[in-house]
Backbone bond lengths (Angstrom), bond angles and torsions (degrees), N, CA, C in turn:
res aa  C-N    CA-C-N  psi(-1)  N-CA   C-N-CA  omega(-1)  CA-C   N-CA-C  phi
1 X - - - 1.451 - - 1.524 111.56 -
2 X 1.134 111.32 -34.12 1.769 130.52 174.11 1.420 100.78 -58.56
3 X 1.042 126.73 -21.55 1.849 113.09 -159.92 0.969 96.92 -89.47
4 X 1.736 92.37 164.51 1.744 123.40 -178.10 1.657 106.37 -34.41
5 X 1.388 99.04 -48.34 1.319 101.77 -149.08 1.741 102.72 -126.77
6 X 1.758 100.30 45.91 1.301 106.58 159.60 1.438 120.59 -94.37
7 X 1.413 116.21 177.50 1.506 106.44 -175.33 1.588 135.62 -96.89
8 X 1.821 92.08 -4.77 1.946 95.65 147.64 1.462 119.15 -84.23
9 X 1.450 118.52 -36.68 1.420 102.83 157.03 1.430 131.95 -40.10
10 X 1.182 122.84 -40.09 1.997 140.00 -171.05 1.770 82.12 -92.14
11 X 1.013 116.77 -25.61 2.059 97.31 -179.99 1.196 84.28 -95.86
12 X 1.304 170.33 -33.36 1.740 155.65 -155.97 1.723 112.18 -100.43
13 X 1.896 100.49 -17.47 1.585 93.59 172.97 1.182 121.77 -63.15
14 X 1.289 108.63 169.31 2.026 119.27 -171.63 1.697 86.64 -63.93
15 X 1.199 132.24 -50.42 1.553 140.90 -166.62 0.956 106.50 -63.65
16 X 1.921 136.65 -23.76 1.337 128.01 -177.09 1.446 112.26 -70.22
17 X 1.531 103.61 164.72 1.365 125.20 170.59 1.597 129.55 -45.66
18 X 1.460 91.37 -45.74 1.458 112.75 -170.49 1.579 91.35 -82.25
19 X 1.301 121.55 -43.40 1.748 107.67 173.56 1.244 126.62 -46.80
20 X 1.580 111.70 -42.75 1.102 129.95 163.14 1.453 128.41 -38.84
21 X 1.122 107.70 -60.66 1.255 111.49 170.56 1.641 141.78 -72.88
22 X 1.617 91.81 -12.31 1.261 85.32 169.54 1.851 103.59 -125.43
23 X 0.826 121.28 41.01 1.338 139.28 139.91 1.107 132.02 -73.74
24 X 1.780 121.39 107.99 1.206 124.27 -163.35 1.718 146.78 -52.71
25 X 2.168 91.87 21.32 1.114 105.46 -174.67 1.509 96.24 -121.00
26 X 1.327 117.47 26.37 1.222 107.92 -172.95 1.519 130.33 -113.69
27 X 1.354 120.22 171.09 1.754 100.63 -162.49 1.223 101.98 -63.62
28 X 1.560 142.92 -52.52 1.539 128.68 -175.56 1.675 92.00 -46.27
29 X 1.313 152.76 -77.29 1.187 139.11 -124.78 1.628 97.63 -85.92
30 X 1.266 131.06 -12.09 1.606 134.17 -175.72 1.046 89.61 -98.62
31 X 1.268 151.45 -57.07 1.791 138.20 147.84 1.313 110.80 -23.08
32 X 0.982 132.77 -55.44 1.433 111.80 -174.11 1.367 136.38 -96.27
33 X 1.838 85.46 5.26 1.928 91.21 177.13 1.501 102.06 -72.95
34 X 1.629 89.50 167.75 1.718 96.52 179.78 1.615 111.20 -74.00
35 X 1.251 126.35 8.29 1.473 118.21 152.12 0.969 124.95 -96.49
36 X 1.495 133.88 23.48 1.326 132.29 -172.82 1.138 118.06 -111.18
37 X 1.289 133.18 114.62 1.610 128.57 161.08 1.106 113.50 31.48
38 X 1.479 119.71 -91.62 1.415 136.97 -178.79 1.578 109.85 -51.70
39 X 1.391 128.78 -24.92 1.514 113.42 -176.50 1.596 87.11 -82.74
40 X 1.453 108.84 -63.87 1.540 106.52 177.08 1.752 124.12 -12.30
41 X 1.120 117.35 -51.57 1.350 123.61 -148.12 1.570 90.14 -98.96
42 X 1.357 136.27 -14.75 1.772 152.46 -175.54 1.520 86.49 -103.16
43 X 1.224 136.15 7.21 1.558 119.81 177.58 1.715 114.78 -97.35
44 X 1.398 111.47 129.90 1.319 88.14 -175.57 1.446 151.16 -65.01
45 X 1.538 76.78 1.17 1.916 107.90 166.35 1.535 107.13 -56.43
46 X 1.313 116.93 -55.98 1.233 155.01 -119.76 1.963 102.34 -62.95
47 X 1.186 146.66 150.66 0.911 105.64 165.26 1.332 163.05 -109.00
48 X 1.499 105.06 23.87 1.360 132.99 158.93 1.786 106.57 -54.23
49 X 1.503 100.25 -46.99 1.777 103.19 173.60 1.318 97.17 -56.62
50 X 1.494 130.35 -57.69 1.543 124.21 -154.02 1.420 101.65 -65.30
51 X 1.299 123.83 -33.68 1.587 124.31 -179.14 1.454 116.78 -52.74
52 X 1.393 109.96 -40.66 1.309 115.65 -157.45 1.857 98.39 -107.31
53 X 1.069 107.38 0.81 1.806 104.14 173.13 1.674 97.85 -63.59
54 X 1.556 86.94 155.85 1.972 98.07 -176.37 1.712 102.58 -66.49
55 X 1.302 126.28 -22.19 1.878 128.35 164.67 1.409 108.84 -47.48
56 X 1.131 125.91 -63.55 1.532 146.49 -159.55 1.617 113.74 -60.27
57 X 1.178 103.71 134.67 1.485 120.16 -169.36 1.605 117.92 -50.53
58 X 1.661 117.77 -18.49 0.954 128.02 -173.85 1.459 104.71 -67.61
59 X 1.610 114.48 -59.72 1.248 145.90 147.87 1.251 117.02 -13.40
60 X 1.556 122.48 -71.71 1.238 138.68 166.23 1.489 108.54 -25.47
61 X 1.331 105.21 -60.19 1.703 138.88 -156.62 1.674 87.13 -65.49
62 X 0.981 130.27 -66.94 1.257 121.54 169.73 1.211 152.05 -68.04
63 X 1.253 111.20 -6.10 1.297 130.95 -164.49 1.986 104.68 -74.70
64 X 1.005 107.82 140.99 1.781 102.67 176.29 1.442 121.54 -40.32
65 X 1.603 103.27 -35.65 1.487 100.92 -176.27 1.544 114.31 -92.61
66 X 1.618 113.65 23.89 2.017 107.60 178.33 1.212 92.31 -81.39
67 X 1.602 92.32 178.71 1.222 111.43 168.28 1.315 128.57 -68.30
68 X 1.424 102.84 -24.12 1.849 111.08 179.65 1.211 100.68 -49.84
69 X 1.819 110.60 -47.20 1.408 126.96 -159.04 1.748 105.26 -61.58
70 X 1.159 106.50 -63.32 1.394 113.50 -176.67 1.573 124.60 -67.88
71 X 1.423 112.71 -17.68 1.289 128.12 144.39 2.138 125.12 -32.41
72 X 1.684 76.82 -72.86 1.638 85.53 159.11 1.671 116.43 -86.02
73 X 1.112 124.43 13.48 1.514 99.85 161.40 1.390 126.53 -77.86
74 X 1.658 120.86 156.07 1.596 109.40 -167.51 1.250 116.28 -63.31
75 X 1.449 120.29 11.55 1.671 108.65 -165.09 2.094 81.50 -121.16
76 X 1.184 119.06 22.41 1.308 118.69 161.37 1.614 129.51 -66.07
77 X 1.354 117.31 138.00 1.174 101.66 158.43 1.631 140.11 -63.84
78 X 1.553 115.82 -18.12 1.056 150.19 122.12 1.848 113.16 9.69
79 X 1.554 85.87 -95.55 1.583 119.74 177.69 1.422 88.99 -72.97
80 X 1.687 160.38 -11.96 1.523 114.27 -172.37 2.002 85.69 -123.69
81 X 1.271 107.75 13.67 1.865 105.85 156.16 1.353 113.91 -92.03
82 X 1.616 114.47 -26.16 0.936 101.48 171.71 1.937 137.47 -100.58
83 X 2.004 98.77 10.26 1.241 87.02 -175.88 1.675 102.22 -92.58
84 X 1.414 113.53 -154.30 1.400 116.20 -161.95 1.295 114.61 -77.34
85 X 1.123 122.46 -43.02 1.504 141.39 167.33 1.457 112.73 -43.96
86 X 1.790 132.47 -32.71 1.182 136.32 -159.43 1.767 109.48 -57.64
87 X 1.709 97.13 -176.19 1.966 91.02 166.90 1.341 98.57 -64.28
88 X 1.260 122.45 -64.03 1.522 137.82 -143.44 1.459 102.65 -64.74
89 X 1.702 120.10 -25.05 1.324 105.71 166.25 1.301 110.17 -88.44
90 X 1.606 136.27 -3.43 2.053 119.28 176.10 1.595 77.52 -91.80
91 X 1.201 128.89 -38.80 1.437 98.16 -162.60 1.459 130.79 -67.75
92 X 1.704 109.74 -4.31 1.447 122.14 -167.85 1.970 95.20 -109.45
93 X 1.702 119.45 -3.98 1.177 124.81 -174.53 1.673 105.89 -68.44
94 X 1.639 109.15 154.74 1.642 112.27 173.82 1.587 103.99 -39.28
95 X 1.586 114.76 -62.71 1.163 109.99 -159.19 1.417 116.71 -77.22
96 X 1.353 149.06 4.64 1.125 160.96 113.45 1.873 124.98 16.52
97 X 1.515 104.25 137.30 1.783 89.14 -178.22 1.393 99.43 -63.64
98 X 1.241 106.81 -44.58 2.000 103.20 -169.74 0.771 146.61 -26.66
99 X 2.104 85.19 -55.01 1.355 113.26 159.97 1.319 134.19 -57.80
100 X 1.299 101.99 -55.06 1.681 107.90 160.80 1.312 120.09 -45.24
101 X 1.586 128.01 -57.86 1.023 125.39 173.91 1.742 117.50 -31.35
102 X 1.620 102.13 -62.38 1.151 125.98 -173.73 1.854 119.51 -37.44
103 X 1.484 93.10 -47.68 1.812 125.02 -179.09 1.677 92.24 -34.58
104 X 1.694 97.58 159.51 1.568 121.34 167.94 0.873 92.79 -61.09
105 X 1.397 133.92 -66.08 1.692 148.63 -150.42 1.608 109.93 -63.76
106 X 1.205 126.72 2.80 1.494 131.70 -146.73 1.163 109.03 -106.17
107 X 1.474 139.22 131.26 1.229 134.53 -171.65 1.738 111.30 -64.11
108 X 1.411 113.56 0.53 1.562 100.14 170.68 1.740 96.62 -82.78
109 X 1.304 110.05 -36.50 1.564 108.23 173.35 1.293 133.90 -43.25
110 X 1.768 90.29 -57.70 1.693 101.27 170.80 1.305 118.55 -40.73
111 X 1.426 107.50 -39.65 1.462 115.95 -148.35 1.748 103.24 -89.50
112 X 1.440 129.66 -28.61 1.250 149.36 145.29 1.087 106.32 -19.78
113 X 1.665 105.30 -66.69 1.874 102.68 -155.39 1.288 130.10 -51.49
114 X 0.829 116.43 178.94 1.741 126.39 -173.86 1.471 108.12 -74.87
115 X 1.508 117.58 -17.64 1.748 103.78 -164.17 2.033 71.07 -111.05
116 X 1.093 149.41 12.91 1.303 143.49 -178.80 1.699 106.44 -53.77
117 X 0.959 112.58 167.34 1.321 135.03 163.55 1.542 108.80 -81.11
118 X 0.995 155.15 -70.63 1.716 146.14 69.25 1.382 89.89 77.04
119 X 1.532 114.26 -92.53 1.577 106.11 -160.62 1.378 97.71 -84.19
120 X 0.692 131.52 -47.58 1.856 120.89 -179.15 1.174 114.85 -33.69
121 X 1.385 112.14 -36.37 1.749 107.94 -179.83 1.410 112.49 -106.99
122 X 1.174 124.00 21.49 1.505 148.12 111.64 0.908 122.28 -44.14
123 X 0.861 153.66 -71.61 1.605 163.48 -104.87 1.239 92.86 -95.28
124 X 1.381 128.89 171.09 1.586 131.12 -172.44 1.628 103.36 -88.59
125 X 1.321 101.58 -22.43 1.601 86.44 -175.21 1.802 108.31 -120.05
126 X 1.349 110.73 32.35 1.030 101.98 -178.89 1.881 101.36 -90.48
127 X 1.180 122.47 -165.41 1.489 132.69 -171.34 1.150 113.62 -62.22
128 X 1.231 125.17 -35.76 1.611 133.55 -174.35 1.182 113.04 -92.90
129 X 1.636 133.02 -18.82 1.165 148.91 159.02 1.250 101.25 -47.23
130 X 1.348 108.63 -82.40 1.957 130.94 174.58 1.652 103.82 -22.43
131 X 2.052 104.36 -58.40 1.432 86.22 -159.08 1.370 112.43 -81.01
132 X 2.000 121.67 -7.86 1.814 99.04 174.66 1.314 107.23 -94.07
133 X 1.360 133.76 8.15 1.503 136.93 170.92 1.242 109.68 -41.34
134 X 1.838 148.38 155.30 1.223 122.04 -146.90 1.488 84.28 -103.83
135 X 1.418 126.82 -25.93 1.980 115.82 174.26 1.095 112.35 -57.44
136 X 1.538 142.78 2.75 1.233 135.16 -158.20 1.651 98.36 -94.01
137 X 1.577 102.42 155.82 1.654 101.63 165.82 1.608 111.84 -63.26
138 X 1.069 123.28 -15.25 1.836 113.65 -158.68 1.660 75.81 -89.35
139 X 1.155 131.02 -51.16 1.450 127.12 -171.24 1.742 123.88 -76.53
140 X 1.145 101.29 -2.66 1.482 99.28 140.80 1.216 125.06 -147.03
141 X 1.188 124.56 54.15 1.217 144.85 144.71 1.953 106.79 -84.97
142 X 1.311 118.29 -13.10 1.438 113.58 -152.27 1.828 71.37 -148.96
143 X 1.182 121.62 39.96 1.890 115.42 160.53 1.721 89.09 -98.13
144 X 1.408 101.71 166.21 1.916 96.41 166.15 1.449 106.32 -78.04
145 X 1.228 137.64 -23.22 1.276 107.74 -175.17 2.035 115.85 -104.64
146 X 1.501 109.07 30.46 1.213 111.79 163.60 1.199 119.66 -94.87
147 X 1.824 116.28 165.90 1.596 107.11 -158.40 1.043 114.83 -79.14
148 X 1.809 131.10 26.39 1.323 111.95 164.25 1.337 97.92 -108.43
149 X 1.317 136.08 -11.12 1.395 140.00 163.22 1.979 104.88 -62.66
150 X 1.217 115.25 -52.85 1.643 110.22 170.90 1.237 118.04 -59.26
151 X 1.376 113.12 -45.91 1.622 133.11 -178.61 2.169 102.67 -45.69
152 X 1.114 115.18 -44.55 1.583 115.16 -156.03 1.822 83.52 -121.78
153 X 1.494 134.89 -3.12 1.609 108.74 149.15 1.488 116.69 -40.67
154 X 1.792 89.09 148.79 1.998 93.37 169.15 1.312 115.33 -57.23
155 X 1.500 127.07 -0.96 1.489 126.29 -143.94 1.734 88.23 -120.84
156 X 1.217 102.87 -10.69 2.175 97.89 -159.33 1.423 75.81 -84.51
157 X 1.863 76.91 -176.85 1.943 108.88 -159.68 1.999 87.51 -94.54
158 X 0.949 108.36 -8.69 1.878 96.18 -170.90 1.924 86.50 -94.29
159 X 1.432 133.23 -35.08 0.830 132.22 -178.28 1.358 133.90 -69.49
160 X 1.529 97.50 -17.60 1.558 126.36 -178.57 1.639 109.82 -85.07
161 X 1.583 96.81 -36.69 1.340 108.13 170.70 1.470 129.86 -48.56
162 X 1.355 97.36 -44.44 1.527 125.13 -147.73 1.753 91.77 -96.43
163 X 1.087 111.83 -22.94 1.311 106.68 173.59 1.584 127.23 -50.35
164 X 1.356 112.28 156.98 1.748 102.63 -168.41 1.802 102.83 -74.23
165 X 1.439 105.65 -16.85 1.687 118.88 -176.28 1.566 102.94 -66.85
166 X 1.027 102.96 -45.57 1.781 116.49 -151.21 1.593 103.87 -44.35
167 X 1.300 101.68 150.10 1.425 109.67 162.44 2.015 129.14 -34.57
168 X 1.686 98.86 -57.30 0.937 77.43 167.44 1.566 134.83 -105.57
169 X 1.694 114.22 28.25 1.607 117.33 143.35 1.289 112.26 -56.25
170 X 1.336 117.98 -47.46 1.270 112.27 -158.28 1.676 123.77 -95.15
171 X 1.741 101.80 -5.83 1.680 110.45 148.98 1.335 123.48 -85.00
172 X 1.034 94.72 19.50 2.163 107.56 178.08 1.233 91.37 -113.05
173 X 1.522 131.29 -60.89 1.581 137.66 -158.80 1.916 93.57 -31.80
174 X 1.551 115.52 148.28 0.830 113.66 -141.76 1.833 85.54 -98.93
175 X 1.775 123.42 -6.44 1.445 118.99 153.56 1.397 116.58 -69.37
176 X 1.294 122.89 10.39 1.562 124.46 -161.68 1.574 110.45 -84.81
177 X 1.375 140.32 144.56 1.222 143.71 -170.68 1.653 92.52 -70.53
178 X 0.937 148.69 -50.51 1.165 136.49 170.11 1.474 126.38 -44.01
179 X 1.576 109.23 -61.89 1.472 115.14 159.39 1.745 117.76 -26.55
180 X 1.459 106.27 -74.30 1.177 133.94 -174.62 1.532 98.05 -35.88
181 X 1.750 114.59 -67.17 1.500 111.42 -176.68 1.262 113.32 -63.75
182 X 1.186 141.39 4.88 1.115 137.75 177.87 1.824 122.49 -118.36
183 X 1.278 98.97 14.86 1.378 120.61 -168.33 1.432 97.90 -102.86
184 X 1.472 120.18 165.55 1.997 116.96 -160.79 1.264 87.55 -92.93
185 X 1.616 144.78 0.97 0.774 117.39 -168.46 1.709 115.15 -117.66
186 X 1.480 97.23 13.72 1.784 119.87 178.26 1.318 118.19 -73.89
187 X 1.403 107.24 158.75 1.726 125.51 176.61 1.807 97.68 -41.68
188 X 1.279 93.63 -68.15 1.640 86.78 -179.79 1.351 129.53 -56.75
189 X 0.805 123.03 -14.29 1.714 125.03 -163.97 1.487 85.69 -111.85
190 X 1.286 136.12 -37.56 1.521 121.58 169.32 1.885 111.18 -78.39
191 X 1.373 122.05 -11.29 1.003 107.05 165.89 1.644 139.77 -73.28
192 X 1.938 100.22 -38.14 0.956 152.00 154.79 2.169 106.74 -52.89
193 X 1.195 113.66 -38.09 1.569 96.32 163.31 1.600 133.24 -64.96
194 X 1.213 106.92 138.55 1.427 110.14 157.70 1.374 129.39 4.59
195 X 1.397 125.19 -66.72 1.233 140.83 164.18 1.318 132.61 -73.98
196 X 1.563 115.12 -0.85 1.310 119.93 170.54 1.382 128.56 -65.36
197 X 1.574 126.48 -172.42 1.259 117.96 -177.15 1.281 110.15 -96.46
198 X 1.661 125.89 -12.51 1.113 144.31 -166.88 1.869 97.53 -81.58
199 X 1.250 88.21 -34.90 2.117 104.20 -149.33 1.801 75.09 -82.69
200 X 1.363 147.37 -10.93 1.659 129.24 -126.32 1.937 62.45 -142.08
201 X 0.694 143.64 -71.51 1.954 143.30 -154.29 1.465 82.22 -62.79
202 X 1.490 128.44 -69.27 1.428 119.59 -173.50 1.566 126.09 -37.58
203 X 1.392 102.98 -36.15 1.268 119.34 171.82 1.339 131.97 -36.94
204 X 1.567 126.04 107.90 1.704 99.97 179.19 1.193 134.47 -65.06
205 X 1.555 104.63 12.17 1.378 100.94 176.75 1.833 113.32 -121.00
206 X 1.757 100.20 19.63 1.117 108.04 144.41 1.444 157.76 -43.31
207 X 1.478 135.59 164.51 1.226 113.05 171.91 1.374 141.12 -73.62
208 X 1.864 84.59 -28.03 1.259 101.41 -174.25 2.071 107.46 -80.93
209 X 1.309 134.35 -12.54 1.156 169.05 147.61 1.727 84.53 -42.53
210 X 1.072 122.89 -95.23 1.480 118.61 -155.50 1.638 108.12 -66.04
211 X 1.431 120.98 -20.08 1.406 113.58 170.62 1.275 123.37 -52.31
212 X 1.872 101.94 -39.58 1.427 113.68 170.76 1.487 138.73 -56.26
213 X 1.370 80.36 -30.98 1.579 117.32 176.52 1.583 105.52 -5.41
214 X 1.697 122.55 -176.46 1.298 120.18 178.81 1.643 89.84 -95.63
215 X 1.739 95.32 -46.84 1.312 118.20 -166.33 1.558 128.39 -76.33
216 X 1.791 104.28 -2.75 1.624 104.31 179.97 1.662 123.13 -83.10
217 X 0.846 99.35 -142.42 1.705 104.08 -166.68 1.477 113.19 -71.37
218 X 1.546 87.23 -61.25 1.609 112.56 178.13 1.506 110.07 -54.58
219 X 1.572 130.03 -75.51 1.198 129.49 173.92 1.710 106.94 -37.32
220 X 0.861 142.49 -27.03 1.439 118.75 -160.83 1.924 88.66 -119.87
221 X 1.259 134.28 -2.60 1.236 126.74 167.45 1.843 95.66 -70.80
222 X 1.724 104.96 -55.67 1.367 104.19 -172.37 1.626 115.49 -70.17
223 X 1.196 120.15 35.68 1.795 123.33 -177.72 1.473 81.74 -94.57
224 X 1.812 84.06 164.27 1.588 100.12 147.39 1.060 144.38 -43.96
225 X 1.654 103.15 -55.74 1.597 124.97 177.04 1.578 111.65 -70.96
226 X 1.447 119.56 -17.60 1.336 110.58 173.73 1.708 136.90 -24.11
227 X 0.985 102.86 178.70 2.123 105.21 173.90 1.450 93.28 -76.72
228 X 1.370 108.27 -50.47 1.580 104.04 -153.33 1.278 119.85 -77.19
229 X 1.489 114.28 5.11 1.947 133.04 -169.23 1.197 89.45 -121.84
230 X 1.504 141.81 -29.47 1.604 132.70 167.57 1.416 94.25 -60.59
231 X 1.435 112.89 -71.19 1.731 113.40 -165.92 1.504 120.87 -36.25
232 X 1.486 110.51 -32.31 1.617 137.87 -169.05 1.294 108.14 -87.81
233 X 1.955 111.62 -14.76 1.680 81.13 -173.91 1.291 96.33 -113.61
234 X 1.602 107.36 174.01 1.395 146.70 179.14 2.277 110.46 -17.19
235 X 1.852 83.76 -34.48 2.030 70.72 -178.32 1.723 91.70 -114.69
236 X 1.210 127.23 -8.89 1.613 116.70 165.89 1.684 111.10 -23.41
237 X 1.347 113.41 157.39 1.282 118.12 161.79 0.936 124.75 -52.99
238 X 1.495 109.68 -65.57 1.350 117.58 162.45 1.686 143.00 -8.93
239 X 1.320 96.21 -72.20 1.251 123.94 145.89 1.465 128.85 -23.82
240 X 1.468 101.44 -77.06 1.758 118.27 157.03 1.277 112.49 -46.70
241 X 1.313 127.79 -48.50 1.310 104.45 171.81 1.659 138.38 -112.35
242 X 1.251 91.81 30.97 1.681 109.16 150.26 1.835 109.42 -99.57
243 X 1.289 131.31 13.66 1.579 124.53 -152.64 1.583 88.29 -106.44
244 X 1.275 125.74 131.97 1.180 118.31 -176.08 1.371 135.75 -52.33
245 X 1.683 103.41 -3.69 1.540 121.14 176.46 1.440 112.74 -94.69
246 X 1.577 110.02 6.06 1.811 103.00 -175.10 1.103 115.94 -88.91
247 X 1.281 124.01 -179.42 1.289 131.46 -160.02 1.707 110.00 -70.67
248 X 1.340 109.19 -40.58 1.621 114.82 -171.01 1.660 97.85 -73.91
249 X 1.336 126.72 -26.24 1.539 129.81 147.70 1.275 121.38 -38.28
250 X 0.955 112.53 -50.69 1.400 109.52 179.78 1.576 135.62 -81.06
251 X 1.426 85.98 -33.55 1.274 104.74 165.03 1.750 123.88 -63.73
252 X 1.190 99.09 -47.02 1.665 107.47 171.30 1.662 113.94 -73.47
253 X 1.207 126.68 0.74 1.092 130.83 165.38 1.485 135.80 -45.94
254 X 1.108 135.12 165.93 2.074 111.10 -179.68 1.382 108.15 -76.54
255 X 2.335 114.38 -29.71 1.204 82.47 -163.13 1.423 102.62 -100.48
256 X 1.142 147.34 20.14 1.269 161.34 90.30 1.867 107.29 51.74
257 X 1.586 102.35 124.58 1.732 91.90 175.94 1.536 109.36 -68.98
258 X 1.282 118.60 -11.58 1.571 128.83 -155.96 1.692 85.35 -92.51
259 X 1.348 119.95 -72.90 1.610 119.31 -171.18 1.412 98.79 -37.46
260 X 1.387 121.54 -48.10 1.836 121.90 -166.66 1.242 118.91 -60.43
261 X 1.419 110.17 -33.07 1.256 110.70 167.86 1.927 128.35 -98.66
262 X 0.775 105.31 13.62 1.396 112.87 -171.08 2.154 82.20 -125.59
263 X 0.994 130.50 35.24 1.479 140.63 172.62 1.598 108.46 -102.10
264 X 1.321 104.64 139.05 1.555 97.08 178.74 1.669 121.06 -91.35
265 X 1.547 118.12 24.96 1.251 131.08 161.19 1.737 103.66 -80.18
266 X 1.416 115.54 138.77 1.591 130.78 -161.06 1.824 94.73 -81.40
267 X 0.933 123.35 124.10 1.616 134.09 -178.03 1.570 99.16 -103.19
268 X 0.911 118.61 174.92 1.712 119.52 -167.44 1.820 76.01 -144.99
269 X 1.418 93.34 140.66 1.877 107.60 169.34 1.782 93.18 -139.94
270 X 1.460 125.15 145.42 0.789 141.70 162.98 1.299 112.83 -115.03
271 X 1.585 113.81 120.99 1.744 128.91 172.54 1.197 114.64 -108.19
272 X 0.869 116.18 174.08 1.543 136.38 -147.46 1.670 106.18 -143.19
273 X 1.297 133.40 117.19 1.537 114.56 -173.20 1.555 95.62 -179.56
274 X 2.110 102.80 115.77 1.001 113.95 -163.69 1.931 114.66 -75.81
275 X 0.943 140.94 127.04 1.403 135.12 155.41 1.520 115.21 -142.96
276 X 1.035 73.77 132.97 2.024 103.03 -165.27 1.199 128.68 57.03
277 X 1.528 99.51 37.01 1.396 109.79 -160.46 1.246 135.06 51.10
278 X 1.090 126.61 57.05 1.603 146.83 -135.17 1.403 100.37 -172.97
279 X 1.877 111.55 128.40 1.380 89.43 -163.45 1.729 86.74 -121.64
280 X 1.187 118.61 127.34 1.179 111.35 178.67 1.372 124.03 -148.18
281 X 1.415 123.97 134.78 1.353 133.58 -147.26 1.558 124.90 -79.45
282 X 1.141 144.59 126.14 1.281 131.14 -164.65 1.393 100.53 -139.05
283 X 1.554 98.58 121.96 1.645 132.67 155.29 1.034 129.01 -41.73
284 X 1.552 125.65 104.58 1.480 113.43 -162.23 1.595 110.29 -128.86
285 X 1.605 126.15 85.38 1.710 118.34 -160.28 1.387 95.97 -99.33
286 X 1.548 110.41 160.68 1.389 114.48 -169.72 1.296 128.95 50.90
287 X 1.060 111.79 37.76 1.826 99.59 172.10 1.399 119.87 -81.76
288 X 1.246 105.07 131.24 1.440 116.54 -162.31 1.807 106.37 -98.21
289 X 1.420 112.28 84.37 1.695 124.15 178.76 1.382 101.84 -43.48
């Protein structure tokens, strides 16, 4: 153990470990100077000291009169939830809704069981099973490539719509010809007022109102007794002389002076027509009446 080259000799050399360490350049001895961390934090400055002074909140925190303290005192709300008498103890009692609730017998139970309404539509093959199964319509109606998945792409026509660009954003925009006509201060809404020409014809005391009248022009042209239902009936002139016995009948007839002359056989007319006092006769063939 004495020799050169034993191993308390090699722990006692200037080169050993243990020299090292307790050599006054070493981390235990720079740890334990009074500038080190560790003296720091052992100072009564320090602030583990300041924590634990009777000022300090820690202190506070404990002291009989905190709130922790008075928290747990028996006149706590604390202490009177938790004695027997509290809500939280009738509400955890047999006779209790909770309890009841809680019970086999309890309609959350009923409703649990296996013959439930509840579990049936649970069950793997009940209706709601069927409809998120992935063959179901609800489950591909809601795949990405079904048409309500195309329908609401950035690229679809409902999406194009909906855009702030789209046509119809921009027949809403409140410069929009639509807007505009629909604003109090439009063609329509001034046509559509009170004082318009539209609002004044509607009027019964319009013109077009009194044309209708019982008593205006029109109504009593379109009567029975009218001009134009005399002219139309059976002893009117009119009448009489469209009847195959009237006069313009007869006249248009073949043997008619009118048919005779409107004939393409040449008639001879002799006139009479003074110039220069000279009376002289003129030949007139073919005259075309």
């Amino acid at each position: 153990m004495c020799s050169p080259r034993s191993l308390l000799t090699c722990m006692c050399s200037p080169r050993s470990l243990l020299t090292c360490m307790c050599s006054p350049r070493s981390l235990l001895a720079r740890m334990c100077s009074p500038r080190s961390l560790l003296a720091c934090m052992c100072s009564p400055r320090s602030l583990l000291a300041r924590m634990c002074s009777p000022r300090s909140l820690l202190a506070r925190m404990c002291s009989p009169r905190s709130l922790l303290a008075r928290m747990c005192s028996p006149r706590s709300l604390l202490t009177c939830m938790c004695s027997p008498r509290s809500l939280l103890a009738r509400m955890c009692s047999p006779r209790s809704l909770l309890a009841r609730m809680c019970s086999p017998r309890s309609l959350l139970a009923r409703m649990c069981s296996p013959r439930s309404l509840l579990a049936r539509m649970c069950s793997p093959r009940s209706l709601l099973a069927r409809m998120c199964s992935p063959r179901s319509l609800l489950a591909r109606m809601c795949s990405p490539r079904s048409l309500l998945a195309c329908m609401c792409s950035p690229r679809s026509l409902l999406a194009c719509m909906c855009s702030p660009r789209s046509l119809l954003a921009r027949m809403c925009s409140p410069r929009s010809l639509l807007a505009r006509m629909c604003s109090p201060r439009s063609l329509l809404a001034r046509m559509c007022s009170p004082r318009s020409l539209l609002a004044c014809m509607c009027s019964p005391r319009s013109l077009l109102a009194r044309m209708c009248s019982p008593r205006s022009l029109l109504a009593r042209m379109c009567s029975p007794r009218s001009l134009l239902a005399r002219m139309c009936s059976p002893r009117s002139l009119l009448a009489r002389m469209c009847s195959p016995r009237s006069l313009l009948a007869r006249m248009c007839s073949p043997r008619s002076l009118l048919a005779r002359m409107c004939s393409p056989r040449p008639v001879r007319f002799f006139t009479q027509r003074n110039t220069d006092c000279d009376n002289t006769c003129v030949s007139v063939e073919n005259v075309a009446l």
